[in-house]
Structure formats: C-alpha cells, structure tokens
C-alpha positions as a printed NumPy array, in Angstrom:
array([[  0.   ,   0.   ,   0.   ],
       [  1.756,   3.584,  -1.369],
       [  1.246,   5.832,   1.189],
       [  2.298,   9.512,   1.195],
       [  3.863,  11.615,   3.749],
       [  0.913,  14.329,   3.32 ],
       [ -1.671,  11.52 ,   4.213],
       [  0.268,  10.398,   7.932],
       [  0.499,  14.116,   8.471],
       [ -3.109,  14.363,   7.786],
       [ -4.121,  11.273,  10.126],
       [ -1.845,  13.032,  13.062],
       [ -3.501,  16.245,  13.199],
       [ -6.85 ,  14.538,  12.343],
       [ -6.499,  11.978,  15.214],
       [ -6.947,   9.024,  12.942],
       [ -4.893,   6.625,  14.997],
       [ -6.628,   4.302,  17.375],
       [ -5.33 ,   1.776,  19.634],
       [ -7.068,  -2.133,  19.136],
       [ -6.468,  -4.492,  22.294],
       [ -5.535,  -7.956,  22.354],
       [ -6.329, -10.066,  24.898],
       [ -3.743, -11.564,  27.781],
       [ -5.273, -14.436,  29.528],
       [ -3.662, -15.994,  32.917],
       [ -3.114, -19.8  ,  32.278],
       [ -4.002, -20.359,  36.325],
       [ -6.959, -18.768,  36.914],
       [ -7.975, -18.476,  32.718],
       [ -9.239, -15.049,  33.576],
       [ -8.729, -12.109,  31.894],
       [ -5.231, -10.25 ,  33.084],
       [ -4.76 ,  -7.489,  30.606],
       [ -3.996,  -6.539,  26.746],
       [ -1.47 ,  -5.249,  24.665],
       [ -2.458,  -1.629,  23.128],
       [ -1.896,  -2.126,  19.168],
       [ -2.27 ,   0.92 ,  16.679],
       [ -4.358,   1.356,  14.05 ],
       [ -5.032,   4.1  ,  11.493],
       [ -8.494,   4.4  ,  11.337],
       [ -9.287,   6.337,   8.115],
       [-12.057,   9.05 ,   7.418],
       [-13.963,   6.642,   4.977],
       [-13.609,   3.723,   7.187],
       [-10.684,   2.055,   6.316],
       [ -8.244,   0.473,   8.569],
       [ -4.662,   0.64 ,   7.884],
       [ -2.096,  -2.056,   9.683],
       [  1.106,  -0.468,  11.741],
       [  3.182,  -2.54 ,   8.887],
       [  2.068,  -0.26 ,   5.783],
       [  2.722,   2.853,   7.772],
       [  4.928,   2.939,  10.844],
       [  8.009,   3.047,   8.846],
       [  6.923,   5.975,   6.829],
       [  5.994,   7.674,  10.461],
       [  9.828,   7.022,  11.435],
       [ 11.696,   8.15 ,   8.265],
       [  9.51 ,  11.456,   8.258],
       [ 10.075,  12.483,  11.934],
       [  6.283,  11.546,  13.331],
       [  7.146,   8.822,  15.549],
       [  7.731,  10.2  ,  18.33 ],
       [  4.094,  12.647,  18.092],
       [  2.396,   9.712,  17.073],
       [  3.316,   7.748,  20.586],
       [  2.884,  11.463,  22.216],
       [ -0.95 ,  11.338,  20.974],
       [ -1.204,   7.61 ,  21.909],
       [ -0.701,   8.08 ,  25.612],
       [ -3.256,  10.271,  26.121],
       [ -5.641,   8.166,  23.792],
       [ -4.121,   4.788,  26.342],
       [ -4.781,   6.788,  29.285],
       [ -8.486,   7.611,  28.077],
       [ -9.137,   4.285,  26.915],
       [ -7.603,   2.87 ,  30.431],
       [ -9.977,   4.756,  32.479],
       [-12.667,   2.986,  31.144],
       [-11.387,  -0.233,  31.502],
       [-10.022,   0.328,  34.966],
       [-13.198,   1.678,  35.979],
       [-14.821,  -2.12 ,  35.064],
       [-11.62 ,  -4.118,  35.979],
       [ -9.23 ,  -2.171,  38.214],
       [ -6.732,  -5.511,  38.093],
       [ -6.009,  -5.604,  34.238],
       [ -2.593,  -4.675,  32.936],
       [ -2.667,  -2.689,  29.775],
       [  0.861,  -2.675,  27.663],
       [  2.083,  -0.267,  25.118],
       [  4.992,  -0.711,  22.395],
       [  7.074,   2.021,  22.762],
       [ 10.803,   2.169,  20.468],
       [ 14.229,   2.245,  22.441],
       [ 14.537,   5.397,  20.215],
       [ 11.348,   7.031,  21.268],
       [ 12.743,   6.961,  24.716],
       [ 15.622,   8.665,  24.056],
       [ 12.852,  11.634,  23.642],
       [ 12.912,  13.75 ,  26.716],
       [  9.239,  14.915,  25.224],
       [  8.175,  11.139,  25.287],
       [  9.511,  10.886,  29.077],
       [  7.886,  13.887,  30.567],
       [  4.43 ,  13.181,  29.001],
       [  4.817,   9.515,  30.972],
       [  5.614,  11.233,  34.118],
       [  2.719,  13.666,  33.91 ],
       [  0.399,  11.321,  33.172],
       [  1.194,   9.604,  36.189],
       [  1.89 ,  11.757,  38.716],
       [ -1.835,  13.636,  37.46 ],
       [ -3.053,  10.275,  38.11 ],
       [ -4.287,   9.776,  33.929],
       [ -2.306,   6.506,  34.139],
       [ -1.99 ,   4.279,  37.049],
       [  1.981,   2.578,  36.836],
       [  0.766,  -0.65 ,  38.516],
       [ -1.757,  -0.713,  35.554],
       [  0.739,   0.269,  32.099],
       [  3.644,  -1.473,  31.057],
       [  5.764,  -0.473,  27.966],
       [  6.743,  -3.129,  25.44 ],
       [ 10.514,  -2.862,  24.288],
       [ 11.792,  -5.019,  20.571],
       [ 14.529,  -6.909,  21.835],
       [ 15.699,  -5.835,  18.102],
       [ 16.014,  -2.345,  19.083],
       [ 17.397,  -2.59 ,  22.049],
       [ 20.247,  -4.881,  20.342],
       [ 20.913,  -1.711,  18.643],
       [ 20.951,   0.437,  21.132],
       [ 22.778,  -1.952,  23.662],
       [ 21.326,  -0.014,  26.284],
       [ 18.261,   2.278,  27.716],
       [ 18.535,   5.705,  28.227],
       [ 19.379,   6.725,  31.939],
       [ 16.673,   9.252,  32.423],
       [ 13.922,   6.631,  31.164],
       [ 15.521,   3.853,  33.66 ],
       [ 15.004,   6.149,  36.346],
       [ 11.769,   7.444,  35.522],
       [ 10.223,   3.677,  34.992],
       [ 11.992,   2.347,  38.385],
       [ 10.305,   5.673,  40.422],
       [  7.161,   4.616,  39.04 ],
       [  7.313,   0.973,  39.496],
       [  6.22 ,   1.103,  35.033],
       [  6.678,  -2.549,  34.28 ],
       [  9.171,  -3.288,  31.7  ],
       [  8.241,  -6.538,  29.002],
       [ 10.649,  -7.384,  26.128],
       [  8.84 ,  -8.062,  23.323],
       [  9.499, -10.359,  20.432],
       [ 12.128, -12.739,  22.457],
       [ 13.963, -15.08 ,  20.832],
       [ 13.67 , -13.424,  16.794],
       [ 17.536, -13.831,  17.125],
       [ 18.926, -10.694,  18.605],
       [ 19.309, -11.792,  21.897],
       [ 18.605, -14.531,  24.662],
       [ 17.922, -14.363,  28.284],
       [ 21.748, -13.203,  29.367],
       [ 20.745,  -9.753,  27.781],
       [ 18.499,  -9.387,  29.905],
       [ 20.947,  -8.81 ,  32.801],
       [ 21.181,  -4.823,  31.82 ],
       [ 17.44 ,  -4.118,  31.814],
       [ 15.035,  -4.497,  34.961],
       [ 12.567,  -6.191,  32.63 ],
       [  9.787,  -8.132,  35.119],
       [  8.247,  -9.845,  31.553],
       [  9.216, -11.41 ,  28.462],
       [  7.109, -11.849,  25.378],
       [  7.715, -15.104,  23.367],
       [  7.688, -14.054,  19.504],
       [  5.615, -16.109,  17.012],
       [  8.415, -17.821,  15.799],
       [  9.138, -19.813,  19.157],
       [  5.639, -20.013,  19.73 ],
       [  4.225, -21.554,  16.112],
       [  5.61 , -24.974,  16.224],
       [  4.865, -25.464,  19.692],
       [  3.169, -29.156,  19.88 ],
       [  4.203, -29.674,  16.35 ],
       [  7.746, -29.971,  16.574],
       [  9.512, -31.923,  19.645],
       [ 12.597, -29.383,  19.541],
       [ 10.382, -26.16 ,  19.471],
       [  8.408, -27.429,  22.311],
       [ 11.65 , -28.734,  24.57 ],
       [ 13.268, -25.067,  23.889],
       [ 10.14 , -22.997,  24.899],
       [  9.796, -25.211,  28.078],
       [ 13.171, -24.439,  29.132],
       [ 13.085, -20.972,  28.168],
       [ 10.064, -20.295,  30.897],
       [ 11.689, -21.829,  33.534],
       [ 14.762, -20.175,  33.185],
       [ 12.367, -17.102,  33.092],
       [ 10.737, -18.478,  36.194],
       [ 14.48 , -18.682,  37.514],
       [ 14.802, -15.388,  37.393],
       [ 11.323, -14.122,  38.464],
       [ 10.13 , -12.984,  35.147],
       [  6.68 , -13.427,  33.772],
       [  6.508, -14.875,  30.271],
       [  3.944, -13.957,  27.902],
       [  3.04 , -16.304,  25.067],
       [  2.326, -14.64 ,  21.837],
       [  0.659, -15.965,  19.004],
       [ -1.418, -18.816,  19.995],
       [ -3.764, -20.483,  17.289],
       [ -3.999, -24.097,  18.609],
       [ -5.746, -25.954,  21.546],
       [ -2.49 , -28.095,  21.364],
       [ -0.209, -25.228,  21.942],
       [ -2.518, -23.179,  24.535],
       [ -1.884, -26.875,  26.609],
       [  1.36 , -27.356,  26.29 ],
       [  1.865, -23.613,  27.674],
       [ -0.804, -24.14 ,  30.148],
       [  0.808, -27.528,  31.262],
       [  4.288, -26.102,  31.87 ],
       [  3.722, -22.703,  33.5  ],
       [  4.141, -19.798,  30.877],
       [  2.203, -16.854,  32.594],
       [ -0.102, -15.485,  30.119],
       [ -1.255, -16.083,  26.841],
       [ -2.375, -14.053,  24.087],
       [ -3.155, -14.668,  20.37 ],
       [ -5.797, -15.936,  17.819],
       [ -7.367, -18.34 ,  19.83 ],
       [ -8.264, -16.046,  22.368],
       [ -9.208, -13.299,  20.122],
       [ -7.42 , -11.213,  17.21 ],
       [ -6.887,  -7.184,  18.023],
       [-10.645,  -5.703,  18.97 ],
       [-11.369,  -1.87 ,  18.733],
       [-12.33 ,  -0.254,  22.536],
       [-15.748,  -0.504,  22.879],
       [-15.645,  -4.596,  21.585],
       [-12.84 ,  -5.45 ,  24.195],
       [-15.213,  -3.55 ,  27.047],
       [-18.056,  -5.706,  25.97 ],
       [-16.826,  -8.806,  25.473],
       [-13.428,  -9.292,  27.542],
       [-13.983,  -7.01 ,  30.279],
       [-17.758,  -7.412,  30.751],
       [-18.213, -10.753,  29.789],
       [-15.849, -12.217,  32.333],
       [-14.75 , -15.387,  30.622],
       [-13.473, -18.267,  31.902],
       [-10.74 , -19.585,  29.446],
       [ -9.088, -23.564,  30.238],
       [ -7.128, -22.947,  33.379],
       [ -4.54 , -25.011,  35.842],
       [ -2.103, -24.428,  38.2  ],
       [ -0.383, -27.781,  37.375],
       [  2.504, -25.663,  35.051],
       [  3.174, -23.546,  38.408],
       [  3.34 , -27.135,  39.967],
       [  6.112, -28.18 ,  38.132],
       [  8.054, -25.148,  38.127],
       [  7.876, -25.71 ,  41.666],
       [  9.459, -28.659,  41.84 ],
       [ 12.402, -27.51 ,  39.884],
       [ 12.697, -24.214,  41.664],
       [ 12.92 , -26.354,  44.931],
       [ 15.55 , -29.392,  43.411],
       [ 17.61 , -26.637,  42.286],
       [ 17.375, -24.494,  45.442],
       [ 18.267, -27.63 ,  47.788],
       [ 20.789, -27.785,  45.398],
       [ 22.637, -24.819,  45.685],
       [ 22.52 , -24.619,  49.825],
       [ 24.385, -28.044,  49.665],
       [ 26.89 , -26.486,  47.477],
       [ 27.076, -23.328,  49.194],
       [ 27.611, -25.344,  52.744],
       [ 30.346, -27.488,  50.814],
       [ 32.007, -24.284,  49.841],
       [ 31.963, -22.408,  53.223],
       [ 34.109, -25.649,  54.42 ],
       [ 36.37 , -25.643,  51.804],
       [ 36.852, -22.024,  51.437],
       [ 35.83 , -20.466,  54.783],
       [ 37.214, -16.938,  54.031],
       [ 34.991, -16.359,  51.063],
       [ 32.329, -13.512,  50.546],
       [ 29.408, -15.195,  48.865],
       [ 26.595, -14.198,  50.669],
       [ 23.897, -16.397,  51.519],
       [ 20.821, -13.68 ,  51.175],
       [ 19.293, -15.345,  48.522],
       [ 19.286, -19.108,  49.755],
       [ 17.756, -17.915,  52.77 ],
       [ 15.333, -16.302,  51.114],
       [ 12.147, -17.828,  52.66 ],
       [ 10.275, -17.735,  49.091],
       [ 13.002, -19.511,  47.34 ],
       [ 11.094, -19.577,  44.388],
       [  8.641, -22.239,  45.771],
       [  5.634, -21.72 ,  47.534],
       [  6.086, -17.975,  48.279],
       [  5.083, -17.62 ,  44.336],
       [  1.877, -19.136,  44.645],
       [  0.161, -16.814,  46.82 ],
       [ -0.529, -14.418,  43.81 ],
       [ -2.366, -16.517,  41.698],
       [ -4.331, -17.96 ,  45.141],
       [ -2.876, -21.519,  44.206],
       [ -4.354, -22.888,  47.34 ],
       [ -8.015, -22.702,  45.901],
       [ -7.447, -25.177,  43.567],
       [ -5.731, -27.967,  46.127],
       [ -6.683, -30.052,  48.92 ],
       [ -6.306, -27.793,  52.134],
       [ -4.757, -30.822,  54.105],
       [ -2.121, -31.351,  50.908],
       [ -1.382, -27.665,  50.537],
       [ -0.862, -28.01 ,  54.733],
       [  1.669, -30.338,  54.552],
       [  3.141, -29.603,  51.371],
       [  3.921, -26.058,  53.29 ],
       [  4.827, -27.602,  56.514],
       [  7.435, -30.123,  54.851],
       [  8.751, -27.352,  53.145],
       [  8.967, -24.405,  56.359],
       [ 10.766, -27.315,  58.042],
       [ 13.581, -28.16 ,  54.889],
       [ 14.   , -24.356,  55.03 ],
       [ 14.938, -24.122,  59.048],
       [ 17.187, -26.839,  58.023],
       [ 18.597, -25.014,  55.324],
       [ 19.156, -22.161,  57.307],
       [ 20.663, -23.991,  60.084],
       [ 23.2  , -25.512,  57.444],
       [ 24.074, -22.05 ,  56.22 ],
       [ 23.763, -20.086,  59.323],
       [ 26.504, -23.089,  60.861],
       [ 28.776, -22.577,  58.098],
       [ 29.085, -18.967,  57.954],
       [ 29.704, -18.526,  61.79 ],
       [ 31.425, -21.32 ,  62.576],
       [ 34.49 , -22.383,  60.135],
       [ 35.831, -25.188,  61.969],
       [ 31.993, -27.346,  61.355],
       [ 32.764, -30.873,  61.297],
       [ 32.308, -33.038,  58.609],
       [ 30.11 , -35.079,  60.804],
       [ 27.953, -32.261,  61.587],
       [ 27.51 , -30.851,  57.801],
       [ 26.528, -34.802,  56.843],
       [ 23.783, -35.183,  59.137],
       [ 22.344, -31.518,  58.592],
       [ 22.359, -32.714,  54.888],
       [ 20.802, -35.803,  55.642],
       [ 17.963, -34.256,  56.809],
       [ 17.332, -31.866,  54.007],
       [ 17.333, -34.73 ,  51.429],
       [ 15.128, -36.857,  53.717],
       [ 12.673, -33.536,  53.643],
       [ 13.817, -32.829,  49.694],
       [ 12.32 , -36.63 ,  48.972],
       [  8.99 , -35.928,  50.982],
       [  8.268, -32.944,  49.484],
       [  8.988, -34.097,  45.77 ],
       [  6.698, -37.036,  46.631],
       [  3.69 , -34.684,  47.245],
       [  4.978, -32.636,  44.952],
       [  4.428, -35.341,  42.341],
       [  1.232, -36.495,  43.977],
       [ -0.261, -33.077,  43.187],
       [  0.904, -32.82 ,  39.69 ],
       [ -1.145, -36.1  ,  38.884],
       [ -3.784, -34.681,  40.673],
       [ -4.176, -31.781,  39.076],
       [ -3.785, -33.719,  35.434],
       [ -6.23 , -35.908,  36.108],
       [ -8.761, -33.141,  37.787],
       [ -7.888, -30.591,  35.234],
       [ -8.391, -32.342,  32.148],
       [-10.936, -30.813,  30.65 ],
       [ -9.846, -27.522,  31.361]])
C-alpha cells in the first residue's frame, strides 16, 4: 500500500490513529489479566490501515515520536474505562528504544502519572529486543523514571535472534514476550516445544513473567498451560478488537478460558531441586573455602522460588487444604534446616564433617517428601484438570 507523507500528516492532526487491544489471559486462573495496546489508522472513509504499511513511513519522516505522544493520552483515556470495570487488568504499550531517548516522550509519561491519567501498577511499555540490540542499552533518564514509578518493563518479540535471556541482565525487565516464531511450532515440533519449556523456567528462575504470543492451537494453549508460561495471548483467544468490543466482550463478559495451576506445579518442583541444590553447594564451599564472601541472602530467602510464588495466583483454591498443609509444613521445616546448614557454616568455620553430613541428611530426607507430594499433586491436578 503507497502511502504519502501528506496523508500520515493528515491522520496526526486529524487523530486518525486508534489503539485495538488484544487479549492476555492468565493460564491459572484463565481469567482475563490485561492486553497489549496495538495501533491502528483508522481512516475518514472507514478504512483500517495495519502499523506494517505505515509505521516506517511515520519514522523516516520524523512523526514517531508525536504519534506515541498522541497515543498516551488516547491509552490513558481508553484505560480509564477499563479500569473503571476491571481495576486488576494490565494494559501494555509498544514504545521504540529510540522514542525513549525523547525527553518529550519521558515527561508526558511522568505527567500522566503523577496527574493520576495513568496508574503505573496498571501500564507497562513493550521494548523489541531488536532495538534494544541496537541500542545496547536504555537511556538513563527513562531507567530512572520507569523504576520511580514501578512502570513494568516486558521485552517483546524474544527469541527473533537478537538476543537470549543473558541480555536481559542490563534491563530491569519483570516480563518477556515469546515471539511467534518460538511459539508456532509449539506441539508440532519436539525441539520447538523442549526449547520454549526451558526458556520459561529459566524465566521463572529469574522471576520474570513470560507472555506467550501468538497462539492459534488448543495443542499449543496446553502445552503452555501444562508447563507454567504466565499469560497467553493470540488468535485463539481473540485477534486485536477496537475499545468498545474489548469492554463488551473481555472485560464485561468475564470469561473463563481452560485454566490449571499444574505448570506452576512443576516449576515448583524444579525451583525447589535446584534451590536444595545450591545450599548443599554453598555449605560445601563455606568448608572448603571459609574466608569467602558469597553471601547467603538469597538461599535464605524464605520464598526460594517455591511456595512464596503461589500466593498471587491464590494456588491454594485449587488444592486439597490438608495437601497444601503439609506440602507447606514439609517445606517451612527443609527451610529451618537449610538455614541452620548455612547459618553453621558462615559462623562457625571449623563445622565438622560429621555435623555438615547429618544436617544434609535431613534436608534430602525432607527434599524426597516434598517431591513425593509434589508429584502427587501434579497427577492430581492432570487428572482433575483435564478438561480444562
């Protein structure tokens, strides 16, 4: 499609561009958790243009950075109304690395804010991993701004070949957004599926959500489901729906999409091997090395990854109240354990042998009982969650 410069300039000043929502469903609860924001240019005579025939154009001729100036107050209009309805969802925006290099861009955030237009714990801006491979970094002033606020930071399109999970050491993201590409052969292909497994629970390893983009398929909404990707969006949930549509029937309707909290369930259990894990190596190195500074913070941090995780998604409605008892119980008690293993190395260098055995002992007599019910509960929840 030929479009002109003249025409985008035309749509700006005529406010022709609208945002359409796609939604974000939470594989746990299968309830509606947010949408990403997606532009459209909405012509005079009824015609909808796609970003791909005209974003470009916008770039090359300078109107970016207006354009995403107009489309923060049209987000923060639209996200009154939905808040209004559903004061939970999570509404995301694409925004370029080079757009926040736009002091302009930055201050319009912060006013909307701080006048309270845009609520932080309800906006999050999506960032290309492909642009910020070009720009190796984020500018300063928009770091600082988005960590006041507590703005949510999601890379989108991960794993389109620009980066992997190390990059995302630089860049306080709290989500990732599987492209299409990793997403499409999921269920089809035995090598697509193993790598998207592992990539969400090395997310899950480092306490980011992961957003699953671009699911057509029962098959592939499953497999997510099954093995704990966060949220999923895509054509068989709904394609991109203008304002009014998504307030009618997303945010109204309150749908119930298939659901489980077995995926979180397994994550679980490797969050815990791993974790039981790394205090036995920890202890071992303490011994060896005494004098070393490795701190300890995070083993004995009393989520751990485990259990503390479920309370947001309310995990314990969906399991036996005696199992989720002594599921936590076993697991408070292989964390005193833990502690006292650490706690012992750290103050005392000369700890025996002996002593560091039979502490050890004990945490892999309380590792086996709590991968037993551990286990128990991931049948359970196959078996009761089927048709979900």
């Amino acid at each position: 499609m030929k479009i002109t410069k003249f025409e985008l300039k035309n749509a700006l000043d005529n406010n022709e561009f609208v945002f359409f929502y796609q939604p974000q469903v939470c594989f746990v609860t299968g309830k509606l958790k947010g949408a990403e924001a997606l532009i459209r240019w909405m012509k005079s005579d009824g015609g909808l243009i796609m970003p791909n025939d005209f974003i470009s154009l916008a770039e090359e001729n300078g109107f970016l950075n207006n354009i995403t100036l107009n489309m923060l107050d049209i987000l923060a209009n639209d996200s009154k109304k939905f808040l209004a309805i559903n004061d939970k969802l999570n509404i995301s925006i694409n925004i370029s690395v080079k757009s926040l290099y736009c002091s302009k861009i930055l201050n319009k955030i912060e006013r909307l804010i701080t006048s309270g237009s845009l609520r932080s714990e309800n906006f999050s801006i999506e960032i290309t991993e492909s642009t910020l491979f070009e720009y190796n970094s984020l500018n300063s002033d928009a770091l600082n701004l988005f960590d006041y606020h507590k703005i949510q930071l999601v890379m989108d399109d991960f794993g389109t070949g620009f980066s992997n999970l190390c990059s995302l050491n630089g860049t306080p993201f709290s989500k990732i957004k599987f492209d299409y590409s990793l997403i499409k052969d999921v269920g089809k292909n035995d090598k697509s599926t193993a790598i998207i497994i592992e990539n969400i629970k090395m997310a899950h390893k480092l306490q980011l959500e992961t957003v699953a983009e671009g699911v057509e398929n029962d098959e592939t909404y499953r497999i997510l489901k099954d093995n704990g990707c966060s949220l999923a969006q895509g054509f068989l949930i709904s394609k991109a729906v203008c304002r009014d549509d998504f307030i009618s029937d997303f945010i109204r309707a309150d749908h119930t999409f298939p659901h489980s909290p077995l995926g979180l369930v397994k994550l679980a259990k490797y969050s815990y091997i791993e974790w039981v894990e790394n205090v036995i190596d920890f202890s071992i190195k303490k011994i060896r090395t005494p004098r070393t500074m490795e701190s300890s913070d995070l083993l004995l941090n009393s989520n751990c990854g485990f259990l503390g995780n479920w309370k947001d998604d309310n995990i314990a409605n969906y399991i036996d109240e005696k199992m989720y008892y002594s599921l936590n119980k076993a697991y408070m008690e292989s964390y005193a354990i833990a502690k006292e293993l650490i706690i012992t190395n750290v103050e005392n260098i000369t700890i025996s042998i002996e002593r560091h055995l039979i502490l050890t002992n004990k945490l892999i007599r309380k590792e086996s009982l709590i991968l037993s019910i551990l286990l128990l509960l991931e049948n359970m929840l196959k078996l009761t969650h089927k048709c979900n």
